[in-house]
ZAMARGU-4260 file (C-alpha; in steps of 0.2 Angstrom, whole numbers, plus 5000, padded with zeros to 4 digits):
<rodrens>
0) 5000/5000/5000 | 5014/5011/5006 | 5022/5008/4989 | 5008/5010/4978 | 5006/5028/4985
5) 5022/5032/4983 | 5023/5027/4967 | 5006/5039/4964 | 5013/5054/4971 | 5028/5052/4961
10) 5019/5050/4942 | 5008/5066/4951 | 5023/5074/4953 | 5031/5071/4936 | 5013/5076/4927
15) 5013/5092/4935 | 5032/5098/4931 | 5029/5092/4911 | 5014/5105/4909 | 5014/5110/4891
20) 5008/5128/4893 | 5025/5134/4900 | 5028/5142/4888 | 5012/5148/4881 | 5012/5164/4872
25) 4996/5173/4866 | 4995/5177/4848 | 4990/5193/4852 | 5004/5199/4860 | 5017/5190/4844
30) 5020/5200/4828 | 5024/5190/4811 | 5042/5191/4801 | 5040/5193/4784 | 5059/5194/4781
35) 5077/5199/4791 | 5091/5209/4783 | 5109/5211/4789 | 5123/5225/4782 | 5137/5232/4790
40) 5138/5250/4793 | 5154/5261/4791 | 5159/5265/4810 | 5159/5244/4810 | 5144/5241/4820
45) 5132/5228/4813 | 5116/5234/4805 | 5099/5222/4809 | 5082/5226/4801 | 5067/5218/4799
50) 5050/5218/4788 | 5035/5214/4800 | 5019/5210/4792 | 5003/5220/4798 | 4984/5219/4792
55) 4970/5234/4793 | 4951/5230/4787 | 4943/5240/4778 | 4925/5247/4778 | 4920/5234/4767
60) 4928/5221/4776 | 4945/5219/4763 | 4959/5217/4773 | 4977/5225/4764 | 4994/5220/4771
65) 5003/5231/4773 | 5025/5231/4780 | 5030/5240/4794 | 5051/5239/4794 | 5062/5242/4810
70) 5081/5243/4810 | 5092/5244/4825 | 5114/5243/4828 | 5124/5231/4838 | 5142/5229/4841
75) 5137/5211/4835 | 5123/5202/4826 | 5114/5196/4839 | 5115/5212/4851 | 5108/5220/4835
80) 5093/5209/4835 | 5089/5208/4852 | 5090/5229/4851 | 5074/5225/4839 | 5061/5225/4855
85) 5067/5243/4862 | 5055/5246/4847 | 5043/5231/4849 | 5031/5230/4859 | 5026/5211/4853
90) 5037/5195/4853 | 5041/5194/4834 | 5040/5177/4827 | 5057/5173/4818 | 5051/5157/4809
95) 5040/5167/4800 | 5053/5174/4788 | 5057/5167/4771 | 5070/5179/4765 | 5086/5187/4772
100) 5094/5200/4764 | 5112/5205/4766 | 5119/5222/4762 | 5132/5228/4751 | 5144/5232/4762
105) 5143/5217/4774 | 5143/5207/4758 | 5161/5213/4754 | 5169/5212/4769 | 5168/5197/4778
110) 5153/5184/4780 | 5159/5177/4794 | 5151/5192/4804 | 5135/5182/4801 | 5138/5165/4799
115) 5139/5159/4816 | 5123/5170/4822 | 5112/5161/4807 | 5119/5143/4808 | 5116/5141/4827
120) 5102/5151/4827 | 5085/5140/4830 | 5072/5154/4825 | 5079/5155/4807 | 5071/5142/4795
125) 5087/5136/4784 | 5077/5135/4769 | 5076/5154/4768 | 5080/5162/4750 | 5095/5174/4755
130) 5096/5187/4743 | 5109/5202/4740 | 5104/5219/4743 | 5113/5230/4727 | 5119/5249/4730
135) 5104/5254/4742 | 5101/5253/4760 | 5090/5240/4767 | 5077/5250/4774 | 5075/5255/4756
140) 5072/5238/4748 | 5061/5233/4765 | 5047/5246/4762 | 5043/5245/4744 | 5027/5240/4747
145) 5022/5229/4732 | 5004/5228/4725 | 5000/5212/4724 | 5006/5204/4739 | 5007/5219/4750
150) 5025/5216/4758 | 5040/5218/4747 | 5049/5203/4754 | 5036/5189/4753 | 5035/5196/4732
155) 5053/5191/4732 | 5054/5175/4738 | 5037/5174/4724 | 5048/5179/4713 | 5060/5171/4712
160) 5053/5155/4711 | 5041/5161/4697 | 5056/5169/4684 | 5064/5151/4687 | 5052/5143/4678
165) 5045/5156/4667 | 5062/5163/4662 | 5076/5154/4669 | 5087/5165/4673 | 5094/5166/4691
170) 5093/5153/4703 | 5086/5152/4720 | 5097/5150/4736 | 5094/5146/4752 | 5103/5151/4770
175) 5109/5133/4773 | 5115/5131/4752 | 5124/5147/4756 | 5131/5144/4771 | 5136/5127/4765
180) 5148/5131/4750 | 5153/5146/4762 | 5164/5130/4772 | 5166/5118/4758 | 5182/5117/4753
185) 5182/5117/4731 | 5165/5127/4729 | 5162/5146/4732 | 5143/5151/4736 | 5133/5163/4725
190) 5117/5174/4727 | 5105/5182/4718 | 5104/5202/4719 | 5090/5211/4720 | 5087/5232/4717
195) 5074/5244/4719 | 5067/5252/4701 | 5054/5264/4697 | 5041/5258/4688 | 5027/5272/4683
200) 5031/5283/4696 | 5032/5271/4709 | 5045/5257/4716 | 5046/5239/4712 | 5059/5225/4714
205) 5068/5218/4702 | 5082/5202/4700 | 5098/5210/4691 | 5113/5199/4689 | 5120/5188/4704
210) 5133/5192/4717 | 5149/5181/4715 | 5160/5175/4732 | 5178/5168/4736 | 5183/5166/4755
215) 5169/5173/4762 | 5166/5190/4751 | 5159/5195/4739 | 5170/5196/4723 | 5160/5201/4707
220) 5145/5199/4697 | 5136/5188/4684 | 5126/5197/4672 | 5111/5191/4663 | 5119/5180/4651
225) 5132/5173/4664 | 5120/5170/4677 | 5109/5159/4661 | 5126/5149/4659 | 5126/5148/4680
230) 5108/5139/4678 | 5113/5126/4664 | 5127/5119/4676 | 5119/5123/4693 | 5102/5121/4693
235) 5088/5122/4705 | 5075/5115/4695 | 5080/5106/4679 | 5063/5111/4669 | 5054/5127/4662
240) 5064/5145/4657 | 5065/5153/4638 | 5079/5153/4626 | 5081/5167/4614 | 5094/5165/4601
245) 5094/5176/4581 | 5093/5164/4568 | 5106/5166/4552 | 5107/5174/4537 | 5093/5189/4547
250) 5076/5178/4547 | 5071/5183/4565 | 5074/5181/4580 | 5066/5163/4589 | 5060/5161/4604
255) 5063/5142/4613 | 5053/5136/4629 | 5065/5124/4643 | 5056/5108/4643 | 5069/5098/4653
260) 5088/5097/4654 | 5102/5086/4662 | 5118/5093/4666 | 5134/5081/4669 | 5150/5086/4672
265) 5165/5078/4673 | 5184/5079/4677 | 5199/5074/4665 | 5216/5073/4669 | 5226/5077/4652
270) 5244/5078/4651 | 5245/5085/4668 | 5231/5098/4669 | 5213/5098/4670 | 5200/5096/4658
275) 5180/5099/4663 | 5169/5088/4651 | 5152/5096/4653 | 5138/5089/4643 | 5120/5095/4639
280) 5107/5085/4634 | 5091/5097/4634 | 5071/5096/4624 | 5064/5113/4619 | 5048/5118/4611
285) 5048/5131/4597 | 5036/5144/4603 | 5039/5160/4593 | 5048/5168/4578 | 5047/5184/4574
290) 5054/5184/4554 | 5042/5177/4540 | 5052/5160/4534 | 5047/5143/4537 | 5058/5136/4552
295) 5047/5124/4560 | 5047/5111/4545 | 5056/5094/4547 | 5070/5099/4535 | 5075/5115/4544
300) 5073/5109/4562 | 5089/5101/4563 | 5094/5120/4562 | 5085/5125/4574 | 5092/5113/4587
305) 5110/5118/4581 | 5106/5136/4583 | 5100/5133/4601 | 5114/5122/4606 | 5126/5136/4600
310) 5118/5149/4610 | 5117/5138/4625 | 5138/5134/4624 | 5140/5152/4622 | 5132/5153/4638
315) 5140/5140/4648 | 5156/5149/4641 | 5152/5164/4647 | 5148/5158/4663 | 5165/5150/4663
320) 5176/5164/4658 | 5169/5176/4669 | 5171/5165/4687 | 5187/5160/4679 | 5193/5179/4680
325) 5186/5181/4697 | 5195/5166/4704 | 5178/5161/4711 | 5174/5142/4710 | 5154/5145/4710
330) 5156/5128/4696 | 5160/5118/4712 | 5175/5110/4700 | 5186/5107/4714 | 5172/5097/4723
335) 5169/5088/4709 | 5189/5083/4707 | 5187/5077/4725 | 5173/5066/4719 | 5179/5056/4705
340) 5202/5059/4708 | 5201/5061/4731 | 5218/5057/4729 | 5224/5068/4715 | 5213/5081/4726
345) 5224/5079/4740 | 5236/5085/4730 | 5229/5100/4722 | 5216/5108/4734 | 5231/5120/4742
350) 5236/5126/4726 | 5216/5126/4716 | 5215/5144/4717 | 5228/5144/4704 | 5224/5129/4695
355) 5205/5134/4694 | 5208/5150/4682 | 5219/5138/4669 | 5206/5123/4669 | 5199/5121/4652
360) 5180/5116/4650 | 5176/5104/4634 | 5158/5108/4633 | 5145/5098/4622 | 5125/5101/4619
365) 5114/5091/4613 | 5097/5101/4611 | 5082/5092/4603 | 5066/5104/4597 | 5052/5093/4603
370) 5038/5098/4601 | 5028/5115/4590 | 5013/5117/4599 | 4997/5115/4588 | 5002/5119/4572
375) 5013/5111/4561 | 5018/5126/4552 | 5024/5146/4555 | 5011/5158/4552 | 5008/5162/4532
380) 5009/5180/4528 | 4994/5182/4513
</rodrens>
């Protein structure tokens, strides 16, 4: 009896200490993180700012979203943060945030000022899309207010992952991905860029080019035709974006739509240097032309897949040639090396930033139109 007692007010005991409101907080005293934002200002304190989602109704009952951004400065990144609730009056819920933005100014200086804050850090979702804040200050970028969605930073993280498979162009990068390559030896990390432009009087965000790294800042830029070249040897997704190319002898210029694509790259060792064999082996679908000669017939199609496999090489190359310059391995040729040669790696990792720039790429593309749409035939001109 005395046992089964004790044993009652022990399991009472245990019940009461393992309550699971402890902790319980009431959603109207929380505020929601739309996005976070890091820089580094000039006197070298580190610069925090966040993008907080806020609703008002309407008469009618319409509710708009609307951004309320607050910024503060700390001699590190988390004293920064924490120096966010002088100003709020709520708990903010971190996990909220799908985007981090990170300065100019931070980005070419040193990453590690942030690396350690955003890898330990439980709050932050690694699966964020990390972005690059170009020539403006972040409280700029974080109060555009963007029709649509009503907060600037959840239209970015929308936009990104709409122009990847409707253009195919830049290519989405999360915190982890970053942070990742950021410690991995034989890859350097890229990330997108994004700026402010006016657009009929008002503000709006646009991707332009993507920021390049090499031991932990940033180093350079891809344009629009490099950053294309990124994608084909680094994508996220392997489907969807267009390809624009002018046909010869001036009969217009054809538009191609991504159907699929696999990318395979592999290392040679050739008299004693490196060779990169990358081949591409991609399916498009003739969508548009704007000259008035047949191109969409069997007999000329073969063309056409020479045409876009030209312009797709010219890409890669240009890809190449510009990280090649920068001494940036964003190609991740060095972990590849390690992949198929460990040993030869051994050898060569303390000595890849030169061997990277003289490493020649042998690229091959194998592009097949596949399909035309409906019709059969380019539009007839009476």
């Amino acid at each position: 009896m005395v046992k089964r007692l004790t044993a009652i007010i022990i399991i009472f005991a245990i019940l009461v200490s393992c309550c699971g409101c402890w902790n319980l907080v009431e959603i109207n005293n929380t505020a929601i993180v739309a996005g976070l934002g890091a820089d580094l200002q000039e006197n070298g304190q580190m610069h925090f700012a966040v993008q907080l989602e806020t609703a008002s109704t309407k008469r009618e009952g319409a509710v708009k979203i609307k951004n309320l951004v607050l910024t503060s400065d700390g001699r590190t990144i988390t004293e920064a943060a924490r120096n966010i609730t002088l100003y709020l009056p709520r708990i903010p819920l971190w996990p909220h945030a799908s985007t981090l933005v990170i300065g100019e100014n931070l980005a070419r200086n040193d990453m590690a000022l942030i690396a350690d804050f955003f890898m330990r850090n439980r709050n932050v979702r690694m699966d964020s899309d990390m972005l690059i804040a170009h020539n403006l200050p972040l409280e700029e970028l974080f109060s555009v207010n963007d029709p649509l969605t009503g907060c600037s930073l959840r239209c970015m993280e929308q936009l990104l992952r709409f122009q990847e498979t409707s253009l195919g162009i830049y290519v989405p990068v999360s915190i982890a991905e970053f942070f990742f390559k950021l410690a991995t030896p034989g890859v350097d990390p890229v990330l997108p860029i994004v700026t402010v432009t006016a657009i009929d009087g008002g503000q709006d965000l646009k991707l332009q080019g993507t920021a390049v790294f090499r031991d932990r800042r940033m180093v350079g830029f891809l344009n629009e035709k490099e950053s294309r070249g990124y994608r084909w040897l680094n994508p996220g997704k392997k489907m969807g974006g267009l390809l624009g190319v002018e046909m010869p002898g001036g009969k217009g210029r054809v538009v191609f739509e991504v159907v699929n694509f696999k990318t395979k790259q592999t290392p040679r060792l050739q008299d004693g240097s490196l060779v990169m064999d990358i081949q591409i082996e991609t399916a498009v679908n003739f969508y548009e032309q704007t000259g008035t000669a047949e191109l969409v017939g069997i007999e000329q199609r073969s063309n056409l897949e020479s045409v876009a496999a030209r312009q797709i090489k010219q890409e890669i190359q240009a890809c190449i040639d510009k990280s090649q310059s920068l001494n940036s391995d964003i190609l991740g040729w060095g972990r590849t090396l390690y992949r198929h040669y460990p040993a030869e790696w051994e050898k060569l990792q303390y000595h890849w930033s030169e061997l990277y720039p003289q490493t020649r790429a042998n690229i091959k593309v194998n592009c097949l139109v596949d399909r035309t749409y409906i019709g059969t035939r380019s539009f007839e001109f009476k």
